[in-house]
PDB file with one MODEL, atoms N, CA, C and O in Angstrom:
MODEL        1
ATOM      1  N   UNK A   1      -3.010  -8.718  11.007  1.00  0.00           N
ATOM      2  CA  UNK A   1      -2.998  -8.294   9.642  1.00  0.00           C
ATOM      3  C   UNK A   1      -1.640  -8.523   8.994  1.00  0.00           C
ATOM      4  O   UNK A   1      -1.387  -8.364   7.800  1.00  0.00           O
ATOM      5  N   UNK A   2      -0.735  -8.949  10.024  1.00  0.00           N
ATOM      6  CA  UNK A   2       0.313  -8.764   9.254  1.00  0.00           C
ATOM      7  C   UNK A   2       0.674  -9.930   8.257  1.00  0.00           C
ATOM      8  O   UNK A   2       1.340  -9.747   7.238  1.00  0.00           O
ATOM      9  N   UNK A   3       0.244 -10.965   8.594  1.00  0.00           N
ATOM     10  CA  UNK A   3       0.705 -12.518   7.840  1.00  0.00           C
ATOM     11  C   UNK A   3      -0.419 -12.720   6.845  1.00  0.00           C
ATOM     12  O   UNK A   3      -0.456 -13.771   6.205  1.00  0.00           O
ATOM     13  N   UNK A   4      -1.486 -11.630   6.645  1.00  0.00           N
ATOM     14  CA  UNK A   4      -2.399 -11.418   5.930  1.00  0.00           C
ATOM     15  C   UNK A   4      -1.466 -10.986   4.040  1.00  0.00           C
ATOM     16  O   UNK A   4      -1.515 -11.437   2.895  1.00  0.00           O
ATOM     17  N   UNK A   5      -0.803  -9.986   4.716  1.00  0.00           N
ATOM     18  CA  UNK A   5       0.043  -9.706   2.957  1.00  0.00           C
ATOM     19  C   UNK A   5       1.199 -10.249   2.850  1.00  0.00           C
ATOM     20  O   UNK A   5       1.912 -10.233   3.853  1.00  0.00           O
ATOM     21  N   UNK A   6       1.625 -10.780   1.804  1.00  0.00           N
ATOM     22  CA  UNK A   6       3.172 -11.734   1.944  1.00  0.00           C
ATOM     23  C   UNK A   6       3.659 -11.470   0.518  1.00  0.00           C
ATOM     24  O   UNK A   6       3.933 -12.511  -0.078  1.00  0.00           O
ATOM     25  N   UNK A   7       3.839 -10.337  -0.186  1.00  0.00           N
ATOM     26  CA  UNK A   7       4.209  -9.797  -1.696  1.00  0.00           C
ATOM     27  C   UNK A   7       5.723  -9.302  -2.026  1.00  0.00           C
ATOM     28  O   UNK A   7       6.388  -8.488  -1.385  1.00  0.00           O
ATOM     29  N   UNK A   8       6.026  -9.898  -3.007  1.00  0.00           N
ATOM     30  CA  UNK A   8       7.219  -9.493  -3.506  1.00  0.00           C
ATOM     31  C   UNK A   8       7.066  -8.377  -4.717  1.00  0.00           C
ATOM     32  O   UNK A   8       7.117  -8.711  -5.901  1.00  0.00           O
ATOM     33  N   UNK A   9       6.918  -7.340  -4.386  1.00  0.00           N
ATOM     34  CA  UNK A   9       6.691  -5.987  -5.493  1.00  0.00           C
ATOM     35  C   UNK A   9       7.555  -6.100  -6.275  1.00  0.00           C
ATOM     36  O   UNK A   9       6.980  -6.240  -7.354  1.00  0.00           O
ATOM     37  N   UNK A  10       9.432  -6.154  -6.550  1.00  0.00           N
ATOM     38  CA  UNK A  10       9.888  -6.384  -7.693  1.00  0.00           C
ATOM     39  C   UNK A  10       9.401  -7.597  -8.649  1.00  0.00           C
ATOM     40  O   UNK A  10       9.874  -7.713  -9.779  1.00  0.00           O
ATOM     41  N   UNK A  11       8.450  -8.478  -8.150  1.00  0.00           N
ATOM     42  CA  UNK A  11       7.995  -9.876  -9.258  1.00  0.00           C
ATOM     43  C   UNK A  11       6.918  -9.793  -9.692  1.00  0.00           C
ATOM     44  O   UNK A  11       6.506 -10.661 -10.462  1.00  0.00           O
ATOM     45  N   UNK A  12       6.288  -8.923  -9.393  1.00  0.00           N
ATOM     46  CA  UNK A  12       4.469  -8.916  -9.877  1.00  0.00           C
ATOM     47  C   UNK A  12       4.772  -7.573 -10.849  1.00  0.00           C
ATOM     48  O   UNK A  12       5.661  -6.732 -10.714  1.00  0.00           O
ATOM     49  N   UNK A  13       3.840  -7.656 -11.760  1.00  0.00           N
ATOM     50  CA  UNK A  13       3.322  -6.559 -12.880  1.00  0.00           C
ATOM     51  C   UNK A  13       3.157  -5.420 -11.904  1.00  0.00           C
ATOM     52  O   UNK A  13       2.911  -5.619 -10.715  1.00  0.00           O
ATOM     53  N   UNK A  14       3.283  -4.348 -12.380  1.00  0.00           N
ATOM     54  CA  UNK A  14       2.789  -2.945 -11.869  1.00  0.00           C
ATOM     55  C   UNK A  14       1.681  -2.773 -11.748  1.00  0.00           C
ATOM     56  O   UNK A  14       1.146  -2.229 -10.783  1.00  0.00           O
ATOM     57  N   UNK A  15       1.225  -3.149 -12.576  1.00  0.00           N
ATOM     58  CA  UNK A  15      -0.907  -2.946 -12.070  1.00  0.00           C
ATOM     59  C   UNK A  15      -0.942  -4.099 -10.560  1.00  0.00           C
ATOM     60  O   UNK A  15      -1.476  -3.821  -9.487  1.00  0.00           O
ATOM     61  N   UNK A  16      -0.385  -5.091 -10.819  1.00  0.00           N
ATOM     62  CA  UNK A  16      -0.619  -5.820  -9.091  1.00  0.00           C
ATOM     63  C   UNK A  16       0.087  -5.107  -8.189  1.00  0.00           C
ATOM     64  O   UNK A  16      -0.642  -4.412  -7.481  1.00  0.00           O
ATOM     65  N   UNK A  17       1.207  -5.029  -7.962  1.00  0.00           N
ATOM     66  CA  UNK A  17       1.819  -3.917  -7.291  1.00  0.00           C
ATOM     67  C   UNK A  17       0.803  -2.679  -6.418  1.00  0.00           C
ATOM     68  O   UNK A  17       0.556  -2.378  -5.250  1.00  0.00           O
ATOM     69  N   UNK A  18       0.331  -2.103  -8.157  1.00  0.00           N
ATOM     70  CA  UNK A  18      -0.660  -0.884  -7.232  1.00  0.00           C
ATOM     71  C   UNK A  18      -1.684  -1.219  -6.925  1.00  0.00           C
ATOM     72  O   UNK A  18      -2.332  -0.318  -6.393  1.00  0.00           O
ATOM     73  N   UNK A  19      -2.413  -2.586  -7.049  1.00  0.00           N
ATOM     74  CA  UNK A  19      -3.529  -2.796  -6.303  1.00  0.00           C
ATOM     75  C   UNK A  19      -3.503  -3.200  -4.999  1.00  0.00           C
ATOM     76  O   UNK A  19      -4.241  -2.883  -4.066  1.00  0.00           O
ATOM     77  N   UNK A  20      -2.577  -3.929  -5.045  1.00  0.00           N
ATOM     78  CA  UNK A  20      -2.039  -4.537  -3.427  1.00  0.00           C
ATOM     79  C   UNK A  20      -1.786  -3.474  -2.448  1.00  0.00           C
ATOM     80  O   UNK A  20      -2.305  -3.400  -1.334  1.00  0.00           O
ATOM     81  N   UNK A  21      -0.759  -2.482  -3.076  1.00  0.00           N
ATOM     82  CA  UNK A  21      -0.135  -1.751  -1.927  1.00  0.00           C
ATOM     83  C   UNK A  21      -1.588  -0.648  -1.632  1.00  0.00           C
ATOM     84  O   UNK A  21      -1.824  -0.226  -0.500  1.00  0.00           O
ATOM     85  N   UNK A  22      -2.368  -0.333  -2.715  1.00  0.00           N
ATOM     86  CA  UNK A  22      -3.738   0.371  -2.440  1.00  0.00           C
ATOM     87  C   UNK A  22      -4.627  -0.067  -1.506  1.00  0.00           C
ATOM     88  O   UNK A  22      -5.327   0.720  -0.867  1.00  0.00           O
ATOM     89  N   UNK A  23      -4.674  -1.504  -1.336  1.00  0.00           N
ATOM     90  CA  UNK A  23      -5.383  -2.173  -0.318  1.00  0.00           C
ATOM     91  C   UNK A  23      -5.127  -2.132   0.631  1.00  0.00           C
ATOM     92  O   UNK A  23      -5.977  -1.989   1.511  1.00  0.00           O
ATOM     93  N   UNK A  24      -3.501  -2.266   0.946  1.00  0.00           N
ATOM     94  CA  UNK A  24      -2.943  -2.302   2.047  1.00  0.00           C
ATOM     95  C   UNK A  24      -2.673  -0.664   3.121  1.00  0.00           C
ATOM     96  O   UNK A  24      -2.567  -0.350   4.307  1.00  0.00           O
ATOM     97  N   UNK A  25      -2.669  -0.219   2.181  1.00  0.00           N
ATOM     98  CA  UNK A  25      -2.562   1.154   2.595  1.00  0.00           C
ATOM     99  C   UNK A  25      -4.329   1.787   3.224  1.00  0.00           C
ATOM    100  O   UNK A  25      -4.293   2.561   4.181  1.00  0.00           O
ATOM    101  N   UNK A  26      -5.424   1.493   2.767  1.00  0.00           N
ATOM    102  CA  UNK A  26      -6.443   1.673   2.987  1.00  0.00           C
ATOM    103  C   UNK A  26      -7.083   0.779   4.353  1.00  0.00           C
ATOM    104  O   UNK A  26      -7.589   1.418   5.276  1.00  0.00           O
ATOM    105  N   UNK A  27      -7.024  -0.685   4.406  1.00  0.00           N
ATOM    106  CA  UNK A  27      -6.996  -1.411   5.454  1.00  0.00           C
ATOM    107  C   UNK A  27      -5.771  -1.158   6.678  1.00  0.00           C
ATOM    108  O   UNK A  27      -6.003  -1.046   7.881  1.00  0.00           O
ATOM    109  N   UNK A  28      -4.745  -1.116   6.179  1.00  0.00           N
ATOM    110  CA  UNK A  28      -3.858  -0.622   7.536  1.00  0.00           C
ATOM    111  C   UNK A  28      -4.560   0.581   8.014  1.00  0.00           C
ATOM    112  O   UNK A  28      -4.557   0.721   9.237  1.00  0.00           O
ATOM    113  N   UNK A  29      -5.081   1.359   7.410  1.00  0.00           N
ATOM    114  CA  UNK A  29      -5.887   2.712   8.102  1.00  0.00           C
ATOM    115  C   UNK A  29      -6.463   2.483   8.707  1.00  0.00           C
ATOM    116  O   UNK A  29      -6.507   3.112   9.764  1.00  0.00           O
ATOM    117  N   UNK A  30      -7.341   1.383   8.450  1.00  0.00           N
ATOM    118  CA  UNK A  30      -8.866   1.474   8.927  1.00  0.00           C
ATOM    119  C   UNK A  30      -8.701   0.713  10.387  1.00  0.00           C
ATOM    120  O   UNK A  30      -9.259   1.108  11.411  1.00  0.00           O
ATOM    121  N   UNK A  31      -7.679  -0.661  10.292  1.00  0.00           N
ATOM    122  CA  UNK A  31      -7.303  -0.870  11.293  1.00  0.00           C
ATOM    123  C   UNK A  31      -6.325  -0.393  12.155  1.00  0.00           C
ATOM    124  O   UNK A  31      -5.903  -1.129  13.046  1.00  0.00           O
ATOM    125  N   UNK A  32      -5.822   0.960  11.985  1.00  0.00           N
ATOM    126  CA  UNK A  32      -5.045   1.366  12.738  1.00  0.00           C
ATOM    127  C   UNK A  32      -3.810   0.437  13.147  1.00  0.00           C
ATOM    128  O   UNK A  32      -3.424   0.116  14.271  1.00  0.00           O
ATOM    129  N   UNK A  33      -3.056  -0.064  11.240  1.00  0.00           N
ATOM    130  CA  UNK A  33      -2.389  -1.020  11.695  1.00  0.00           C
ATOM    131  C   UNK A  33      -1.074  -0.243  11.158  1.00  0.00           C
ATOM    132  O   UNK A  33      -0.803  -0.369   9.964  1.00  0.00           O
ATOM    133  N   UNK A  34      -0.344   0.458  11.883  1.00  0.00           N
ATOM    134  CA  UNK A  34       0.831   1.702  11.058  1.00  0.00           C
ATOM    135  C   UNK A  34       2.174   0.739  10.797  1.00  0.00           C
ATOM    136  O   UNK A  34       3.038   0.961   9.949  1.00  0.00           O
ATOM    137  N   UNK A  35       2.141  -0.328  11.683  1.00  0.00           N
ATOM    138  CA  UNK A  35       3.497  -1.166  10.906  1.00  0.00           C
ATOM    139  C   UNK A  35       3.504  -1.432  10.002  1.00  0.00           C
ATOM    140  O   UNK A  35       4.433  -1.093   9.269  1.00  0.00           O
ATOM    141  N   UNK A  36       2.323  -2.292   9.498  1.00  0.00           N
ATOM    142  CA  UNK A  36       1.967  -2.879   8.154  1.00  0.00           C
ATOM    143  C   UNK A  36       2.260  -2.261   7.680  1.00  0.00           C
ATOM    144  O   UNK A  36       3.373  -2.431   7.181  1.00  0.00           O
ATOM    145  N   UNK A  37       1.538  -1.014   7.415  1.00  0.00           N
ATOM    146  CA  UNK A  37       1.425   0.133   6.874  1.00  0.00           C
ATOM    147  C   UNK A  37       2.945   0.826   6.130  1.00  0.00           C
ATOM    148  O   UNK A  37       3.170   1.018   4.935  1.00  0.00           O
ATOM    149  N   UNK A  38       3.825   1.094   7.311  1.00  0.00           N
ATOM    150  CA  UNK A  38       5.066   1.406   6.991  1.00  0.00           C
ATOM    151  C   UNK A  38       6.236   0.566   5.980  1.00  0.00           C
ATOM    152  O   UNK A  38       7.110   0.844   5.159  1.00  0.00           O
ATOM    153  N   UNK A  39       5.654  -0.574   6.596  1.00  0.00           N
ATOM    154  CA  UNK A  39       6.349  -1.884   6.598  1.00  0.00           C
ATOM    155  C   UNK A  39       6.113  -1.948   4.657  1.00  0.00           C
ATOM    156  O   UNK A  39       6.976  -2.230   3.826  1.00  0.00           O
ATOM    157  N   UNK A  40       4.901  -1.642   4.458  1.00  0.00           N
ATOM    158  CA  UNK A  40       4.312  -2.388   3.022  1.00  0.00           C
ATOM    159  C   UNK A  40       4.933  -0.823   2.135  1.00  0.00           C
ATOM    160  O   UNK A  40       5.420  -0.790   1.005  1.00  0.00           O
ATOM    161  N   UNK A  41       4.732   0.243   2.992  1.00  0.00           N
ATOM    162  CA  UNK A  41       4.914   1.362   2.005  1.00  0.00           C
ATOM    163  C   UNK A  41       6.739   1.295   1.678  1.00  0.00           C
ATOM    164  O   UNK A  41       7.103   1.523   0.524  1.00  0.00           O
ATOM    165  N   UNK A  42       7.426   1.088   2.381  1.00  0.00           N
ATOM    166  CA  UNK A  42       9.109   0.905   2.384  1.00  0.00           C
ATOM    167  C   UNK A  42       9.078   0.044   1.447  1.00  0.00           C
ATOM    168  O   UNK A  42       9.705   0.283   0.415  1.00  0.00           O
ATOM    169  N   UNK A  43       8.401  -1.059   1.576  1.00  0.00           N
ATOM    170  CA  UNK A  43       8.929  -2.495   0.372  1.00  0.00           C
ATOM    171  C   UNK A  43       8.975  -1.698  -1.225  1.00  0.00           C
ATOM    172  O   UNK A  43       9.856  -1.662  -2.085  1.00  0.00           O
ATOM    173  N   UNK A  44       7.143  -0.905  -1.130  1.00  0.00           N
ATOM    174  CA  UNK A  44       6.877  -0.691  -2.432  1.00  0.00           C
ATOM    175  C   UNK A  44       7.338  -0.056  -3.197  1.00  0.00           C
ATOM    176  O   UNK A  44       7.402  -0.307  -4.400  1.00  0.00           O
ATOM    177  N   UNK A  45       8.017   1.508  -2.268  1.00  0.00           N
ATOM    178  CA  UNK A  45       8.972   1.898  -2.620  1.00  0.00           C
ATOM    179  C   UNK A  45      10.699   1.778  -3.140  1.00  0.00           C
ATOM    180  O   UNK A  45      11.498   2.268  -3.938  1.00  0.00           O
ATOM    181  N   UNK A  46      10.604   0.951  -2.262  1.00  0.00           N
ATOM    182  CA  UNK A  46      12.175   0.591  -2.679  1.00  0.00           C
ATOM    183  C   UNK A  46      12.215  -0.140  -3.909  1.00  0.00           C
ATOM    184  O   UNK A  46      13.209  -0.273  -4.623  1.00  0.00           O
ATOM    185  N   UNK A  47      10.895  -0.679  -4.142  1.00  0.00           N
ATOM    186  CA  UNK A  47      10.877  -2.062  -5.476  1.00  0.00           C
ATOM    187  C   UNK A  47      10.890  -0.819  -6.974  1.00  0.00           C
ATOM    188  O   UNK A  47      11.446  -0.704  -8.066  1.00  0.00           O
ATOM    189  N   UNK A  48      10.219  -0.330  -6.402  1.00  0.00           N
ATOM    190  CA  UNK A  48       9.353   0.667  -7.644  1.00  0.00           C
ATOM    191  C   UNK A  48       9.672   2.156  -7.797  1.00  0.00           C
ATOM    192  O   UNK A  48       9.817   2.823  -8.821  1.00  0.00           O
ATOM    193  N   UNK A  49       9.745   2.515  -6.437  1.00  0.00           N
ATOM    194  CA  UNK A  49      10.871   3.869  -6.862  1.00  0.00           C
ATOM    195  C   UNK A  49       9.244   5.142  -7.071  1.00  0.00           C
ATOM    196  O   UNK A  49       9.326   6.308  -7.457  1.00  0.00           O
ATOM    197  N   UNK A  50       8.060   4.468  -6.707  1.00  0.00           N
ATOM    198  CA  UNK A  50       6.989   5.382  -6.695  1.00  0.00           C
ATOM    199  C   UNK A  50       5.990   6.079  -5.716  1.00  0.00           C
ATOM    200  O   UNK A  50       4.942   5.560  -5.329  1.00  0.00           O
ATOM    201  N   UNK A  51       6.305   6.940  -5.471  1.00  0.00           N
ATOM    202  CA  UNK A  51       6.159   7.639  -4.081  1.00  0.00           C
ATOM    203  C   UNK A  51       4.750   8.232  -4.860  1.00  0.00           C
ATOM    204  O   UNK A  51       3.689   8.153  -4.240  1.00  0.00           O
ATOM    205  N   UNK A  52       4.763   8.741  -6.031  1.00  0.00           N
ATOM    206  CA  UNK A  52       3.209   9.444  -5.548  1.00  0.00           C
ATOM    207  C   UNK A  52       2.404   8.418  -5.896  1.00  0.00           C
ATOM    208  O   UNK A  52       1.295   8.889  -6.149  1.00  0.00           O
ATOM    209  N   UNK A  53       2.414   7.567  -5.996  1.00  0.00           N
ATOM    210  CA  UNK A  53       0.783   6.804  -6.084  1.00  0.00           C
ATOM    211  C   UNK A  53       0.900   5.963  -4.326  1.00  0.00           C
ATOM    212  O   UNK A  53       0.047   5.122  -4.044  1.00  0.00           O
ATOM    213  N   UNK A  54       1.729   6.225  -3.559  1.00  0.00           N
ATOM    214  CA  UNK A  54       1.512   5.833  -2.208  1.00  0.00           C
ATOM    215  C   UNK A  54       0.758   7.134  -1.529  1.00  0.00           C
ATOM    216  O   UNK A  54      -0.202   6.988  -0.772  1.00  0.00           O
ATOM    217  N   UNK A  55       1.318   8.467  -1.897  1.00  0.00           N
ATOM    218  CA  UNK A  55       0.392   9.728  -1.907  1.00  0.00           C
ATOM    219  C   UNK A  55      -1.066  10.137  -2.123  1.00  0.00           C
ATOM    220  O   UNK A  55      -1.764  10.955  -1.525  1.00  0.00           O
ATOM    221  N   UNK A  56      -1.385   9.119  -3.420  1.00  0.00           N
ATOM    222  CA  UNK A  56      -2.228   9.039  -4.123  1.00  0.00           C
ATOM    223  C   UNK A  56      -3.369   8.329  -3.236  1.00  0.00           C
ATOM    224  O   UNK A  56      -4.437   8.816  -2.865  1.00  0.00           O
ATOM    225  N   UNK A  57      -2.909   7.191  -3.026  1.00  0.00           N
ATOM    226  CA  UNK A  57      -3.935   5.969  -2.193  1.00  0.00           C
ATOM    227  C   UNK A  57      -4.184   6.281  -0.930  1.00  0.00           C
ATOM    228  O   UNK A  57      -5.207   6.014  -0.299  1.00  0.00           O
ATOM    229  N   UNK A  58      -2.689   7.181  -0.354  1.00  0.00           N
ATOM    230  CA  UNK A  58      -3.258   8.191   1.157  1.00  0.00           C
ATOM    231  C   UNK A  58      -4.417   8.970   0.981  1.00  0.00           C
ATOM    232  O   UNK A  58      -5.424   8.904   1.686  1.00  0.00           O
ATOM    233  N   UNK A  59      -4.225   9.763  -0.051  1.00  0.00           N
ATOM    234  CA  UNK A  59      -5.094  10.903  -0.163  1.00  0.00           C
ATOM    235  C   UNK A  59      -6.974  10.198  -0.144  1.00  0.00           C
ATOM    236  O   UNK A  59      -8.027  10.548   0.389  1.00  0.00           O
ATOM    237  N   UNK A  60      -6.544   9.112  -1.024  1.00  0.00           N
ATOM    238  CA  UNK A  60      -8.032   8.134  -1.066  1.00  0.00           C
ATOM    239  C   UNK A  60      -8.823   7.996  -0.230  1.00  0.00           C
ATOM    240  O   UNK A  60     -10.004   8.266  -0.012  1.00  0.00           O
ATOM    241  N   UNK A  61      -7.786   7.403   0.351  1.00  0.00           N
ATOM    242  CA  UNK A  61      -8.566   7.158   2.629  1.00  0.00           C
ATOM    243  C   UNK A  61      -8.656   8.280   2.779  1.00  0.00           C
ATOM    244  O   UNK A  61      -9.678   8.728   2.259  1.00  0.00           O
ATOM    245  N   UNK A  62      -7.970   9.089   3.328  1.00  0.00           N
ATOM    246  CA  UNK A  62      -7.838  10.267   3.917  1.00  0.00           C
ATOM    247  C   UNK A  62      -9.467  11.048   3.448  1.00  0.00           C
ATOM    248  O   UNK A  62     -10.583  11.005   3.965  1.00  0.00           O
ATOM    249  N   UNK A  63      -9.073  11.532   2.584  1.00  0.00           N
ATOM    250  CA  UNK A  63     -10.444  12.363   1.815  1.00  0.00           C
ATOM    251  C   UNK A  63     -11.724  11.225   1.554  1.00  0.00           C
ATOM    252  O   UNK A  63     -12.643  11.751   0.926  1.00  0.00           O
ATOM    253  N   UNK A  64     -11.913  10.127   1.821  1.00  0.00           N
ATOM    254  CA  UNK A  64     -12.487   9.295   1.420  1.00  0.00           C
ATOM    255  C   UNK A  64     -13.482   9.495  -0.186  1.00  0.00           C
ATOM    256  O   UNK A  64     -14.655   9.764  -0.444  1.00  0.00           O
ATOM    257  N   UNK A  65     -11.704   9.053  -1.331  1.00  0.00           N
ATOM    258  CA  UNK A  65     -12.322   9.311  -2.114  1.00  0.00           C
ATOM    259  C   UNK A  65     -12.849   7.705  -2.952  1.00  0.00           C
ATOM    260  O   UNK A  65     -13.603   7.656  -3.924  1.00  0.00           O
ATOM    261  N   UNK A  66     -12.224   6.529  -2.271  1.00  0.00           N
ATOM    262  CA  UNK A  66     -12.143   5.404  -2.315  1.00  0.00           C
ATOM    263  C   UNK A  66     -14.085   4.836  -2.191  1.00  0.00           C
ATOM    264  O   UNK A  66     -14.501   3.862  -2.818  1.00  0.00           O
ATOM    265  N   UNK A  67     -14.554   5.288  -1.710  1.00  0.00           N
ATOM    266  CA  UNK A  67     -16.155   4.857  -1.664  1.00  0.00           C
ATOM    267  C   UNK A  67     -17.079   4.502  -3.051  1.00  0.00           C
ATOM    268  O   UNK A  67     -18.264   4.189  -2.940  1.00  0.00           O
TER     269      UNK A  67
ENDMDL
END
């Protein structure tokens, strides 16, 4: 999964941003893939400075509100 996402979050619009890292955050779950996972949530943050919509997209999976 990992050579699967290859995104630069400071260059894309904010709506791509949160769709990507939403995906990624939901599929790293499912595959029990926590590097990615970490790996994609550090980038997005550092680009964007937005911690609750990484909260947000947890909570999605988590509660499976994503269906």
């Amino acid at each position: 999964m990992n050579s699967k996402y290859s995104i630069d979050f400071e260059t894309v619009t904010p709506r791509i941003a949160e769709r990507v890292i939403r995906d990624i955050i939901h599929e790293s779950f499912r595959a029990k893939d926590y590097k990615t996972l970490s790996n994609a949530v550090r980038n997005y943050v550092q680009a964007t400075g937005d911690v609750r919509k990484i909260r947000l997209y947890m909570n999605e999976y988590i509660y499976g509100l994503d269906a």
